[in-house]
ROSE-367626 format. One line per field, with one value per residue: residue in three letters; x, y, z of N, C-alpha, C in turn; residue number from 0. Coordinates in steps of 0.001 Angstrom, whole numbers, plus 500000, padded with zeros to 6 digits. Each point is the difference from the previous one (the first is absolute). Layout:
rest c(ALA:...)
n_c1 c(X:...)
n_c2 c(Y:...)
n_c3 c(Z:...)
ca_c1 c(X:...)
ca_c2 c(Y:...)
ca_c3 c(Z:...)
c_c1 c(X:...)
c_c2 c(Y:...)
c_c3 c(Z:...)
nr c(NUM:...)
***
This chain:
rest c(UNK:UNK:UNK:UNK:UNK:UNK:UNK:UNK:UNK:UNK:UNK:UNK:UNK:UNK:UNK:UNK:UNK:UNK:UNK:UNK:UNK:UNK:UNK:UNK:UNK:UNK:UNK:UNK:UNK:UNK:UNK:UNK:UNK:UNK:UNK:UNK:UNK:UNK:UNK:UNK:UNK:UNK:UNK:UNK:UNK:UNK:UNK:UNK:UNK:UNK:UNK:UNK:UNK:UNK:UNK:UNK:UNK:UNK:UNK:UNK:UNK:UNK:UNK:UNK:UNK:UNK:UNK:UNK:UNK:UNK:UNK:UNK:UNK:UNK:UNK:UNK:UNK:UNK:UNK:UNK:UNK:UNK:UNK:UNK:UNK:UNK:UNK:UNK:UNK:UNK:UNK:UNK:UNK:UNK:UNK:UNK:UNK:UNK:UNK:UNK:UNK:UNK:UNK:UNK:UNK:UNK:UNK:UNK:UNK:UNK:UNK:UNK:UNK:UNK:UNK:UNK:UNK:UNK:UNK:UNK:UNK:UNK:UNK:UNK:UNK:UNK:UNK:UNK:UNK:UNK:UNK:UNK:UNK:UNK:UNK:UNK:UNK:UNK:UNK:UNK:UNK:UNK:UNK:UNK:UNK:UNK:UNK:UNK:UNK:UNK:UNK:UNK:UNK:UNK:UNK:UNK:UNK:UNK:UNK)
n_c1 c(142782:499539:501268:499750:499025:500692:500787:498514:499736:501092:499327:498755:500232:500517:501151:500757:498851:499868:501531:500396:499301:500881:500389:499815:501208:500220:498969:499671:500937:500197:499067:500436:500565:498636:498876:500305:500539:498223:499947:500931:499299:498614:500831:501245:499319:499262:500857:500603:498922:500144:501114:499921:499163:501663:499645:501607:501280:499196:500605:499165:501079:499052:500903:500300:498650:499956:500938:499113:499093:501057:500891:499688:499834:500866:500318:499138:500139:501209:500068:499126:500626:501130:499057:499970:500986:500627:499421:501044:500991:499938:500038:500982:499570:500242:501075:499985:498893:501298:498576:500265:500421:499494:499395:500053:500300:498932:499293:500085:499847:498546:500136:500266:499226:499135:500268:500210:499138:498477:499198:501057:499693:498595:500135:501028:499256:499823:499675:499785:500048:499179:499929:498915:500389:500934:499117:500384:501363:499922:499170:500434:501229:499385:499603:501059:501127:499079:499952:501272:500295:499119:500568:501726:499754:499412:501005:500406:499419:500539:501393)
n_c2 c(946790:499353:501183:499875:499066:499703:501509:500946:499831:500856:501079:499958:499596:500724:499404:500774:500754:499002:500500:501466:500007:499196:500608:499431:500036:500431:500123:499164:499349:500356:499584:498984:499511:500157:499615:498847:500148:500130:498441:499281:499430:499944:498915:500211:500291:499620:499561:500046:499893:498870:499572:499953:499104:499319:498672:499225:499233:501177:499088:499049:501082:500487:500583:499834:501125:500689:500150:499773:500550:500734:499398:500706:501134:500230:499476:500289:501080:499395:499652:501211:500818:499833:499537:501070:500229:499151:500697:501025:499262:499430:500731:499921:499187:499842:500427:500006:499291:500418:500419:499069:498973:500761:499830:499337:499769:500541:499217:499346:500471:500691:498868:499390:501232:500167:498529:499606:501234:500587:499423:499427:501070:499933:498771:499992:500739:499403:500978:500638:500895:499526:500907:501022:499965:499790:500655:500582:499703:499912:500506:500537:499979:500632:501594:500701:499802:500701:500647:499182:499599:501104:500301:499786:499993:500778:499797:499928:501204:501166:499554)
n_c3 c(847437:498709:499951:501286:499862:498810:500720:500598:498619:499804:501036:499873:498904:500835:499854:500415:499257:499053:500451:499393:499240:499501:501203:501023:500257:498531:499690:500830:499509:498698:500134:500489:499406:499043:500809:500371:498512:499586:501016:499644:498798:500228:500844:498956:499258:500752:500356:498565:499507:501058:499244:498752:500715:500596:499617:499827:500902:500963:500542:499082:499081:498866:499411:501037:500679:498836:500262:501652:499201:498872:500616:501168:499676:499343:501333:500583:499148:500164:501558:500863:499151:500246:500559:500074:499440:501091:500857:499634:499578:500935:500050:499027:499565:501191:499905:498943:500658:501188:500114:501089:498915:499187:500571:500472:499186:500217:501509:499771:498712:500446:500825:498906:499183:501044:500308:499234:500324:501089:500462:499356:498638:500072:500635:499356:499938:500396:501118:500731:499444:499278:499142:499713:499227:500877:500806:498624:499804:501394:499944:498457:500384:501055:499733:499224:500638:500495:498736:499558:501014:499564:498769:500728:500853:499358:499288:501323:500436:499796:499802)
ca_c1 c(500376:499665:500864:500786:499312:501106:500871:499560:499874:501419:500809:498858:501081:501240:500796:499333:499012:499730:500622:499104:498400:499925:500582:498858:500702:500546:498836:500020:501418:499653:499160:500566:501372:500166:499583:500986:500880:499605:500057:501449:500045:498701:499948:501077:499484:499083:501038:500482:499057:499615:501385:499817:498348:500399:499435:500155:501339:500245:501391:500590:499104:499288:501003:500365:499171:500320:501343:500292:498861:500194:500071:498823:499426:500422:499759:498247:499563:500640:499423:498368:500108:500126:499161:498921:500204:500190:498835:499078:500719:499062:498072:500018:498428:499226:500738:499829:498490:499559:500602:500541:501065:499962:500123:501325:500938:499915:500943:501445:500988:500449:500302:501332:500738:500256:501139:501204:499913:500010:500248:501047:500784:500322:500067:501101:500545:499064:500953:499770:498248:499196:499397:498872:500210:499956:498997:498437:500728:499584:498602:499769:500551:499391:498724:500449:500324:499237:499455:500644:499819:498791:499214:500349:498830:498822:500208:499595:499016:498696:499980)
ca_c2 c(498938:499551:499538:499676:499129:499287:500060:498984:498375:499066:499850:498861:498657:499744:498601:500950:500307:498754:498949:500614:499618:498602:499784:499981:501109:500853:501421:500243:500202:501188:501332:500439:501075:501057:500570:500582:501106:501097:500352:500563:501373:500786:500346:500769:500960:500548:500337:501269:501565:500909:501005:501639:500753:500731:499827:499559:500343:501599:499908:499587:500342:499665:499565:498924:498661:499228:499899:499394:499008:499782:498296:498842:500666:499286:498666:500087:500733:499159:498598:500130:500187:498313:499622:500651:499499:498674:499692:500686:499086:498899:500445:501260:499986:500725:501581:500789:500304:500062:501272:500447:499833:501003:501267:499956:500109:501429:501202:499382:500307:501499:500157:499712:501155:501168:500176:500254:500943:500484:498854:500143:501491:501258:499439:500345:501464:500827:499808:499706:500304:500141:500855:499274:499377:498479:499413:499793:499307:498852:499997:499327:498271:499147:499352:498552:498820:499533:499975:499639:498818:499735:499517:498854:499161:499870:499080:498161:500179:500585:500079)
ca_c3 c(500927:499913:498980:501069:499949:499243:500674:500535:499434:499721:500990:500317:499661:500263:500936:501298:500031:500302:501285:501431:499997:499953:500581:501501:500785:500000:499932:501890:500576:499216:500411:501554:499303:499528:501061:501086:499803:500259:501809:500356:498957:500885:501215:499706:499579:500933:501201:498832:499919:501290:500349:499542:500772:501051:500944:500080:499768:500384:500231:498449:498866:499269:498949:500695:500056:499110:499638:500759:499985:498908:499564:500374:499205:498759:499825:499912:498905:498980:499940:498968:498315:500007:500577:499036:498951:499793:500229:498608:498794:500568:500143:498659:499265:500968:500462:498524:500018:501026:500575:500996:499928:499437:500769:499971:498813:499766:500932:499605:498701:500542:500875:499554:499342:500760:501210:499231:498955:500747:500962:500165:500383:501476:501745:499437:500328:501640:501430:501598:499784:498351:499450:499875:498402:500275:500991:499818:498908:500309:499883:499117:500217:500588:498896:498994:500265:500696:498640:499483:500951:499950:498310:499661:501029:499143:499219:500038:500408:498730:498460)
c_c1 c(500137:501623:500813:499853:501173:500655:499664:499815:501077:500539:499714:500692:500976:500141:499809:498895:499537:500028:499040:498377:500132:500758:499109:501021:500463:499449:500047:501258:500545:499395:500272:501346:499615:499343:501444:501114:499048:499720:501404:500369:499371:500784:501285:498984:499423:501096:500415:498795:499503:501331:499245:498953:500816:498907:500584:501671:500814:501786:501010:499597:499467:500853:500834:499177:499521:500900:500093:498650:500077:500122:498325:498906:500334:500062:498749:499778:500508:498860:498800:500026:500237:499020:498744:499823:499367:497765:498777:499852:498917:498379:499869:498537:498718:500297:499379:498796:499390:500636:500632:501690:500392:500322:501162:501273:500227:500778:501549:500571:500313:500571:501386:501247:499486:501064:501043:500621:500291:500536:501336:500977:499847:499908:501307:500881:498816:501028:498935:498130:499641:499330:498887:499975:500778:499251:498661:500722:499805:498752:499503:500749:499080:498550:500193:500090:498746:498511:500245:499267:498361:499477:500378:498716:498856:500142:498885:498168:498993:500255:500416)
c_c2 c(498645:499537:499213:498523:498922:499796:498712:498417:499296:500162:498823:498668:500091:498795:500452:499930:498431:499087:500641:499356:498423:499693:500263:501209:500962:501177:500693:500492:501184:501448:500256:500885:501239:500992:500662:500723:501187:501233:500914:501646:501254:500429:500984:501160:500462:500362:501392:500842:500018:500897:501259:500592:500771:498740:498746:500142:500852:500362:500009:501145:498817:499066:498608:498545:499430:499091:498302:498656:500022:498235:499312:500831:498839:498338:499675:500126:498753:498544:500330:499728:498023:499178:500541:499519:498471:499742:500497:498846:499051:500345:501452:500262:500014:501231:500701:500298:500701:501873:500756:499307:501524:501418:499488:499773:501796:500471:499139:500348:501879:499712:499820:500719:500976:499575:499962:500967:500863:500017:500004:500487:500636:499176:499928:501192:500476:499686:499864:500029:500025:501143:499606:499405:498700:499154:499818:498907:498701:499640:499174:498851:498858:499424:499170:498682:498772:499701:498716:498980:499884:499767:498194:499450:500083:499200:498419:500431:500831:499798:500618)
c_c3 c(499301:499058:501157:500116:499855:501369:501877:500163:500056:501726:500473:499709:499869:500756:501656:500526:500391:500707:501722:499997:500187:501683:501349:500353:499634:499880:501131:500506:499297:500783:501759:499724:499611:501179:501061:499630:499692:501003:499897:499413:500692:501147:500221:499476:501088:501099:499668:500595:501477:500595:499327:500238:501275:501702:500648:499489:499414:499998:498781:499054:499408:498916:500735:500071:498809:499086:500423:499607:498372:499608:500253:498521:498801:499801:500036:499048:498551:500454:499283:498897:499643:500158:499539:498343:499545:500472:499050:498835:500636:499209:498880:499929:501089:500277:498819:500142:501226:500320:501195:499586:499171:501146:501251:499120:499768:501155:500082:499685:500773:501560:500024:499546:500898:501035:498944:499080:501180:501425:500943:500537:500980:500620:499848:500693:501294:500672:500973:499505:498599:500137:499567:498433:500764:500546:498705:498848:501353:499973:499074:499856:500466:499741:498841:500593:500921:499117:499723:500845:500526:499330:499774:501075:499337:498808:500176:500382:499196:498396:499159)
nr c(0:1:2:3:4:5:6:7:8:9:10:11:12:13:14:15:16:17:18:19:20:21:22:23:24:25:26:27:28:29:30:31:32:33:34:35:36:37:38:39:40:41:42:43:44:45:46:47:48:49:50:51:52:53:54:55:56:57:58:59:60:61:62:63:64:65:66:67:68:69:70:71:72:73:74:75:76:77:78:79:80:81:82:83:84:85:86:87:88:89:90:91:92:93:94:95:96:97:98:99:100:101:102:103:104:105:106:107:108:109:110:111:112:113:114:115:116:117:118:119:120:121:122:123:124:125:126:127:128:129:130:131:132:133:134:135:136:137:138:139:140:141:142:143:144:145:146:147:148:149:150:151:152:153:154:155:156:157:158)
***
């Protein structure tokens, strides 16, 4: 861990990084962005896997209703990362020592390549009903993604 250090330090002074810590509003204003495209992100995902639980817009295949919450999916997913980025750069050298910024980075990075790997594909190709390999491919979406947004909340609280 310790060859990472350099990398932290320099996110840390960055011009960015500086302007965000030297500034009353922008930390605050920052992190309302990154929250509410997680809301947005969470709440397309969660619409997605109560379709393939079958408990909710019964009328729509599966492949539709995604099709249909794909933009709100991706624009969430782009503001987070954005914003994420920019709050990480603020506070490098608190994040590097802190293990809940860690464990989320972890379900991040897999929550990331299972919807984009996995994920995907099959809400992709369902019709009217998921098979049970989609219902359990929402499962774990959701545990990821909800990983993701519980580790980021522990950040400011356990460390």
């Amino acid at each position: 861990m310790q060859a990472i250090i350099p990398f932290f330090q320099w996110c840390d002074d960055t011009a960015v990084a500086q302007a965000i810590r030297n500034s009353r509003i922008a930390f605050p204003v920052i992190e309302n962005f990154h929250l509410f495209a997680l809301t947005v992100l969470l709440g397309s995902i969660v619409v997605l896997c109560l379709r393939q639980f079958g408990l909710i817009l019964k009328t729509q295949s599966i492949s539709e209703v995604a099709a249909a919450l794909r933009p709100w999916n991706r624009w969430g997913l782009a503001v987070m990362l954005t914003s994420g980025i920019l709050l990480f750069l603020s506070e490098a050298m608190k994040c590097y020592g802190n293990t809940s910024f860690r464990v989320k980075m972890l379900f991040l990075f897999t929550a990331l390549l299972f919807q984009f790997t996995i994920y995907n594909r099959i809400v992709r190709n369902e019709g009217a009903t998921a098979p049970v390999g989609g219902k359990i491919a929402a499962g774990v979406a959701l545990c990821l993604w909800f990983g993701v947004g519980l580790a980021g909340r522990a950040i400011g609280f356990l460390g």
